[in-house]
C-alpha beads as a LAMMPS data file, in Angstrom:
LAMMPS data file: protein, C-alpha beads

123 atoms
122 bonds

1 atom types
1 bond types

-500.0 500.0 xlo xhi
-500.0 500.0 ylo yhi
-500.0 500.0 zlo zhi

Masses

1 110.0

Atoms # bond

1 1 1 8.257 -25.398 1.674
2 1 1 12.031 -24.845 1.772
3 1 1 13.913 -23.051 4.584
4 1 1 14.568 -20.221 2.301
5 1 1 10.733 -19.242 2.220
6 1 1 10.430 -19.679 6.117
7 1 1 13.164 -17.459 6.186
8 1 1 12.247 -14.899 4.218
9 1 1 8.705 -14.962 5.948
10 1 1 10.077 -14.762 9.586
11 1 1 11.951 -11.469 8.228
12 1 1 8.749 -10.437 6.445
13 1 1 7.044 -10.586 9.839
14 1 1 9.996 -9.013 11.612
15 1 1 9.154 -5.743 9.400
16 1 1 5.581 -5.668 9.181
17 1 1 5.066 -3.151 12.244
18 1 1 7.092 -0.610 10.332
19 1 1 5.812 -2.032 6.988
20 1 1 1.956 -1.518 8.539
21 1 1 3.060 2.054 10.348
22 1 1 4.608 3.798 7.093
23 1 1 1.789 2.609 5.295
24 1 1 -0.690 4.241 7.139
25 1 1 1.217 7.219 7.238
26 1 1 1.761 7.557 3.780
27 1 1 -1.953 7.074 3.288
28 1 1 -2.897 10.001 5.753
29 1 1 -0.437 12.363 3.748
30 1 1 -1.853 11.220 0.492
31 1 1 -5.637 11.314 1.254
32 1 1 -5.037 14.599 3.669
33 1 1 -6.845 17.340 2.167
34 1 1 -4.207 20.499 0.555
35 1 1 -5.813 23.242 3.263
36 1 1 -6.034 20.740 6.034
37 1 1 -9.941 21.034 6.334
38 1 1 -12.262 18.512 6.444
39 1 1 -13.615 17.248 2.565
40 1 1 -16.866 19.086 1.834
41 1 1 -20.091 16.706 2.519
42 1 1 -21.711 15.204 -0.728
43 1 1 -24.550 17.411 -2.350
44 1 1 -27.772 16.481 -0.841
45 1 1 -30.799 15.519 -3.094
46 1 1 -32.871 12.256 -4.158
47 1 1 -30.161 11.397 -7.024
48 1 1 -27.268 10.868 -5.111
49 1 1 -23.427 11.781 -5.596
50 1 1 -19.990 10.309 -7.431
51 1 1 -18.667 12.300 -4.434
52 1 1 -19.610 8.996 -1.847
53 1 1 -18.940 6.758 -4.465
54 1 1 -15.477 7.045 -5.069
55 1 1 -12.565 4.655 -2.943
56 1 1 -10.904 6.922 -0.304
57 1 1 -7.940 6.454 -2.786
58 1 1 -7.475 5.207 -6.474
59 1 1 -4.972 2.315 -7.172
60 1 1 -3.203 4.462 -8.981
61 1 1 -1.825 6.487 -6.770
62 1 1 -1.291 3.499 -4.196
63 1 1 1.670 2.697 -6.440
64 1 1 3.053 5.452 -5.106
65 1 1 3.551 3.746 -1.582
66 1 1 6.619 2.132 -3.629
67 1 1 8.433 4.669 -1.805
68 1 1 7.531 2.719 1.616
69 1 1 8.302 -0.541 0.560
70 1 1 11.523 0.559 -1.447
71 1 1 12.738 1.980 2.291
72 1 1 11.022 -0.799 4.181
73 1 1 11.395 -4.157 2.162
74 1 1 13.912 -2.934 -0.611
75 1 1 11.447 -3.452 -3.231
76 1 1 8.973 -2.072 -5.362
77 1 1 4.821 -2.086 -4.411
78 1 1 4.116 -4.622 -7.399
79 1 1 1.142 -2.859 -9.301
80 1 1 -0.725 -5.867 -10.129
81 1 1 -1.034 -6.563 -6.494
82 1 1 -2.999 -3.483 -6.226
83 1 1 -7.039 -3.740 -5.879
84 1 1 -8.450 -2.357 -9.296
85 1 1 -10.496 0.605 -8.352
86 1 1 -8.519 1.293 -4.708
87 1 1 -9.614 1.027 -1.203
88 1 1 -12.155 3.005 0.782
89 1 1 -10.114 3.184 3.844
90 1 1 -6.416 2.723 5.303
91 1 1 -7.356 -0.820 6.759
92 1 1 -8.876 -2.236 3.318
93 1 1 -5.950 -1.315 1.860
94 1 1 -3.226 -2.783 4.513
95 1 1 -5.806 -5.913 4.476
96 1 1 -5.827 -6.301 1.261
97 1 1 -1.681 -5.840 0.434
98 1 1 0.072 -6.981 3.368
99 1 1 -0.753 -11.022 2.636
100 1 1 0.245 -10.352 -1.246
101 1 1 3.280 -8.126 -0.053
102 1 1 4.597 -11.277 2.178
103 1 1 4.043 -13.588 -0.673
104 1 1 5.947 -11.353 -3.325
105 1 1 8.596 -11.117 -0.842
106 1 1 8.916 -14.610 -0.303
107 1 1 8.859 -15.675 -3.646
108 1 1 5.740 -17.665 -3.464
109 1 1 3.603 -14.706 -5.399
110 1 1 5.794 -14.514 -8.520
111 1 1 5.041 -10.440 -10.345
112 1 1 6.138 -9.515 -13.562
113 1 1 8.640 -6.736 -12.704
114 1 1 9.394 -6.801 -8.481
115 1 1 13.334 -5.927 -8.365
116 1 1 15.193 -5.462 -5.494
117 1 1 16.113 -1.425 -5.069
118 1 1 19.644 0.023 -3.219
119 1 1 18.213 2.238 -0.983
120 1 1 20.953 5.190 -0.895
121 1 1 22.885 5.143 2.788
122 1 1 22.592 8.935 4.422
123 1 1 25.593 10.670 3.990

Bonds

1 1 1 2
2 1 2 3
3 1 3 4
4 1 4 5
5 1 5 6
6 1 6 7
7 1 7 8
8 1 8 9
9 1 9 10
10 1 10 11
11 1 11 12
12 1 12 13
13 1 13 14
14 1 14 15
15 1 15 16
16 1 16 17
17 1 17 18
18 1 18 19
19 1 19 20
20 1 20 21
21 1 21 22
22 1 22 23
23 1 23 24
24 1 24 25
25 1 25 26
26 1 26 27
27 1 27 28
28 1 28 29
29 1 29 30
30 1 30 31
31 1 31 32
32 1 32 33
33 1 33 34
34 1 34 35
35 1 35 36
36 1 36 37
37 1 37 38
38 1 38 39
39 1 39 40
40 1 40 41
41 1 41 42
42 1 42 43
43 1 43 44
44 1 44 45
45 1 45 46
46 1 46 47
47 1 47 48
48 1 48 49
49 1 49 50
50 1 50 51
51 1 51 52
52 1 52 53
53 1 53 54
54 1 54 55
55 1 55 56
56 1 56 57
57 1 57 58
58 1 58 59
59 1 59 60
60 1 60 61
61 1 61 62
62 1 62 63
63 1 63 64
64 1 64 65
65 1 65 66
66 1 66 67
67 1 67 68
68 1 68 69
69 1 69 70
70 1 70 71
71 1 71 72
72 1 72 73
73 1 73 74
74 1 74 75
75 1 75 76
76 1 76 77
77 1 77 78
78 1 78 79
79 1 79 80
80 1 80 81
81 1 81 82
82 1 82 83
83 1 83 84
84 1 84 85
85 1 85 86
86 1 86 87
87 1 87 88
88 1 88 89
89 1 89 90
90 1 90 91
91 1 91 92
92 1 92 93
93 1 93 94
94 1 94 95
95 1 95 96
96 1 96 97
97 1 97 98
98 1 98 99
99 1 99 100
100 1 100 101
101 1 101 102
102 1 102 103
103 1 103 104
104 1 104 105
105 1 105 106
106 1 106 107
107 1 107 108
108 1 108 109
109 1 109 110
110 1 110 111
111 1 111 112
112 1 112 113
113 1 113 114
114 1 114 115
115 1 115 116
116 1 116 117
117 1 117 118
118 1 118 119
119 1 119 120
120 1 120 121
121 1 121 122
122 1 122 123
């Protein structure tokens, strides 16, 4: 493993708190309800519901948190690092990302499109 890699993973590691902390922010604003009440409970009855079926979130939208790892890491949230289907909860999804984000980053993961983005300095 060249120095370059160690490098870039000690920096990885340096922004993970952050990394970790805007992710789980961004996922509270994007699985908050509009009205701010509590999601309705899932019909009752013997057949069951879609309702407690579906992933807290789709990986569809989690390409969305691009916009924390553009501010955070200075690239893009690589969609094919994304779990098809999405993640029930916050934690799956920070569990399941944060190893593949540290890879991209380092190089070792290589994605087809992961370019660095100039994040614009406040005026």
């Amino acid at each position: 493993m060249s120095a370059d890699v160690e490098e870039l993973r000690a920096e990885f590691k340096r922004k993970a708190t952050l990394l970790v902390s805007e992710l789980q922010a961004w996922f509270d604003e994007e699985t908050a309800t509009i009205d701010g009440t509590a999601p309705p409970a899932a019909p009752s009855g013997s057949g069951g519901s879609i309702v407690g079926m579906r992933p807290a979130i789709d990986s569809k939208r989690v390409v969305d948190a691009s916009r924390v790892t553009r501010v955070v890491l200075e690239m893009e949230l690589p969609p094919e690092i994304i779990k098809r289907g999405g993640y029930a909860n916050c934690d799956e999804m920070i569990s399941d990302l944060l190893p593949k984000l540290e890879r991209v980053y380092t190089g070792e993961l290589k994605v087809k499109k992961c370019r660095a983005v100039k994040v614009p300095e406040p005026a």
